[in-house]
C-alpha positions in Angstrom: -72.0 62.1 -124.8 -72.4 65.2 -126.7 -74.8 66.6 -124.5 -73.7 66.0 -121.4 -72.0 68.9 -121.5 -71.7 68.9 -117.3 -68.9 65.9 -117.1 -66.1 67.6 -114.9 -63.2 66.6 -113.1 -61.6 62.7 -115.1 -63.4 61.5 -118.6 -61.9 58.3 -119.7 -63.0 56.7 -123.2 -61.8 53.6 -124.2 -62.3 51.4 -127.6 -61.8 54.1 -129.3 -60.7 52.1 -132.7 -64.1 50.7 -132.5 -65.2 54.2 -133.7 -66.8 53.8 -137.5 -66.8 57.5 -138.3 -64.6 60.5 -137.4 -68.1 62.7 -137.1 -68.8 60.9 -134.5 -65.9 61.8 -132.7 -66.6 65.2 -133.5 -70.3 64.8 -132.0 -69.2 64.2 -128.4 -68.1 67.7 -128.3 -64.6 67.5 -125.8 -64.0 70.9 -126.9 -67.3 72.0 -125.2 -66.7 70.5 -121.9 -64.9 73.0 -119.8 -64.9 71.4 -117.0 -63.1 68.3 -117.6 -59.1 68.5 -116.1 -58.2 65.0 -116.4 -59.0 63.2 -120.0 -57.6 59.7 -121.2 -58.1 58.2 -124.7 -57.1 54.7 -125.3 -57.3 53.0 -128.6 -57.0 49.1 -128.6 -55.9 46.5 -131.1 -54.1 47.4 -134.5 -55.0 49.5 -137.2 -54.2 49.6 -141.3 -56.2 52.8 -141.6 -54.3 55.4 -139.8 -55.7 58.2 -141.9 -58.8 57.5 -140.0 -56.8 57.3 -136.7 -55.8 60.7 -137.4 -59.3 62.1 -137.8 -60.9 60.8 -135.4 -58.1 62.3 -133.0 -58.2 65.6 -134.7 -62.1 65.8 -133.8 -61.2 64.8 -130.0 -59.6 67.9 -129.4 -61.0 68.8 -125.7 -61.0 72.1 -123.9 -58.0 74.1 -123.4 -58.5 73.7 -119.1 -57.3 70.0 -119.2 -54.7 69.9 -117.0 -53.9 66.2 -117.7 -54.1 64.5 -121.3 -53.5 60.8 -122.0 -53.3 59.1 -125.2 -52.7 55.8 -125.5 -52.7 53.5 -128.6 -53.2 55.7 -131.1 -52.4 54.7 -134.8 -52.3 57.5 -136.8 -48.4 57.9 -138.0 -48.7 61.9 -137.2 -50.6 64.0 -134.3 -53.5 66.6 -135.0 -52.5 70.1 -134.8 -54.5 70.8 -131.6 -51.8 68.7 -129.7 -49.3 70.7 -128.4 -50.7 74.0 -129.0 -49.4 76.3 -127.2 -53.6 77.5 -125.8 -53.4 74.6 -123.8 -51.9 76.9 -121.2 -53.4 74.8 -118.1 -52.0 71.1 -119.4 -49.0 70.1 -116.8 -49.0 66.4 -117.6 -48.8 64.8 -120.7 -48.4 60.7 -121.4 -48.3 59.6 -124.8 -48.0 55.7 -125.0 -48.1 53.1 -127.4 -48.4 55.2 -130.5 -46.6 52.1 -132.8 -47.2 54.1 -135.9 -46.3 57.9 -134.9 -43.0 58.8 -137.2 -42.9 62.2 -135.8 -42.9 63.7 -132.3 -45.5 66.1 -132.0 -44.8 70.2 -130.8 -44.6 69.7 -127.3 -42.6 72.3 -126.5 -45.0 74.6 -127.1 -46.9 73.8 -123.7 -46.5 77.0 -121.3 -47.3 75.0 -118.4 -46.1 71.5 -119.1 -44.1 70.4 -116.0 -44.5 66.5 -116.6 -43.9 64.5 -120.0 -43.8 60.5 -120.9 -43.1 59.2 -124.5 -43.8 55.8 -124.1 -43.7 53.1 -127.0 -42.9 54.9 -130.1 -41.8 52.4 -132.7 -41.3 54.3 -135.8 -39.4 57.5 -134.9 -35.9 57.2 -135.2 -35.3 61.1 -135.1 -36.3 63.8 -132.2 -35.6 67.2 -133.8 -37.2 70.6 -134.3 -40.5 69.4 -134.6 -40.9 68.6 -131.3 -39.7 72.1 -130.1 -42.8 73.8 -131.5 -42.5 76.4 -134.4 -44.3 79.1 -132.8 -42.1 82.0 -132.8 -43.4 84.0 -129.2 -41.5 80.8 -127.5 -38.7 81.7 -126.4 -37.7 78.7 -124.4 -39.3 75.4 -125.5 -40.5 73.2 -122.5 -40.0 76.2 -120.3 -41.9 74.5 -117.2 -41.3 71.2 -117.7 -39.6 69.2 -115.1 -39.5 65.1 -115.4 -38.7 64.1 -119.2 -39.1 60.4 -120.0 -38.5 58.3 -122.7 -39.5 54.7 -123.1 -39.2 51.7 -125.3 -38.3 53.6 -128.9 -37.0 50.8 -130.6 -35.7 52.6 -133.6 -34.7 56.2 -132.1 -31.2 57.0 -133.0 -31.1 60.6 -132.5 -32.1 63.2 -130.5 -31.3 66.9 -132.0 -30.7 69.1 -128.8 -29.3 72.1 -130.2 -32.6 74.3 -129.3 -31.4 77.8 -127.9 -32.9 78.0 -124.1 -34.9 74.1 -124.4 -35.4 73.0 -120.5 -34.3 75.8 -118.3 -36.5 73.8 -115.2 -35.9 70.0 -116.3 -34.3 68.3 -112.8 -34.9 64.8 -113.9 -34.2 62.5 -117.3 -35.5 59.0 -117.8 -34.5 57.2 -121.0 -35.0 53.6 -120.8 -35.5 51.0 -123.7 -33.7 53.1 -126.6 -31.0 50.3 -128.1 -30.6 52.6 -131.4 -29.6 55.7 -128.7 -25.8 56.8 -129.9 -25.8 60.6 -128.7 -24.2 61.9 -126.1 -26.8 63.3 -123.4 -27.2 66.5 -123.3 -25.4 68.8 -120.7 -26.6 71.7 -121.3 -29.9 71.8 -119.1 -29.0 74.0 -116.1 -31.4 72.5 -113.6 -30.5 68.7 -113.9 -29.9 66.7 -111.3 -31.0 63.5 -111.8 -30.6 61.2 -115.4 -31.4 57.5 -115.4 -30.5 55.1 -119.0 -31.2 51.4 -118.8 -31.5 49.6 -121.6 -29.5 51.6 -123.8 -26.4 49.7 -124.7 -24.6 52.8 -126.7 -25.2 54.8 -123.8 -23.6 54.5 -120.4 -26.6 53.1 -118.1 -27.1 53.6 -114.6 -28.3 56.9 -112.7 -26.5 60.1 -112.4 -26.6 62.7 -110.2 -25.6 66.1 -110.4 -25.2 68.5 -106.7 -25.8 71.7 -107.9 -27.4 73.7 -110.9 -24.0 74.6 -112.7 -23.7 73.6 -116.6 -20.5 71.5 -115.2 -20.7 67.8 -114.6 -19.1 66.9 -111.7 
């Protein structure tokens, strides 16, 4: 794959726990094809190594023009530094699924031009905080595109730290489904919600909710 460096448009590589050294990740050169907007990596099965999960993800890293990244089944319990980086300043949809062994969130909010994010599947965080607002200090308002925010089946989350200055100026719609750990209140800060759906969430009152206008006011 390394040397086909004209692939453009979707790239979709599957197995990839069947990969017996990181180099050869790095081999395939992503990074080097530009003209790829759509990439999906998929790991199957189970791991016990996820050092090696890690690495092989690190030397994935494709070009900063993918418009559309998802990863699914990783094992590593922490993300590469590429992801979220706030270069990847063409990326509007992100899905992260099935990542059992991910304890953190990566820096999402770093992503200029995010507008679309599902966190699918993440077993082992049990806190959202600061780290996944990005530390970069030229970002003003984490998630400053993004739209539609979902959240799904995060069997151990309990708490989601919302206190970021400026976080979702654009977000109109909240999905948080499968969370039976959840015992915040929602936020109601975001100025341009206007449609939140919970089910599954027993601390949380479940059911969709709609709100008319942009004000900071619930109805």
């Amino acid at each position: 794959m390394g040397n086909l460096s004209h692939i453009r448009k979707k790239l979709s590589i599957r197995n990839l726990r069947d990969v017996a050294k990181a180099q050869d990740a790095l081999d395939a050169n992503l990074k080097g094809k530009k003209k790829i907007e759509e990439l999906r990596l998929k790991w199957d099965g189970s791991t016990d190594d996820t050092l090696h999960e890690r690495d092989v993800l690190e030397k994935l890293e494709p070009s900063e023009n993918v418009k559309v990244l998802v990863i699914f089944g990783y094992g590593g319990t922490t993300f590469p530094g590429w992801l979220g980086n706030s270069s990847f300043s063409n990326m509007v949809e992100l899905i992260l699924c099935g990542c059992t062994n991910c304890i953190l969130l990566p820096p999402l909010g770093q992503l200029p031009s995010l507008e679309e994010l599902k966190i699918i599947g993440f077993d082992e965080v049990v806190a959202v905080g600061p780290e996944f607002y990005g530390s970069d200090s030229s970002m003003e308002n984490p998630f400053k595109s993004l739209k539609t925010l979902e959240f799904h089946r995060m069997k151990k989350w309990q708490e989601w730290k919302i206190d970021v200055a400026g976080a979702f100026p654009h977000l109109t719609d909240l999905y948080i489904l499968g969370c039976p750990e959840l015992t915040i209140v929602l936020p109601r800060h975001l100025p341009s919600l206007s449609t939140m759906f919970t089910k599954e969430c027993p601390h949380l009152e479940e059911g969709f909710f709609y709100r008319e206008n942009n004000s900071e006011e619930e109805d």
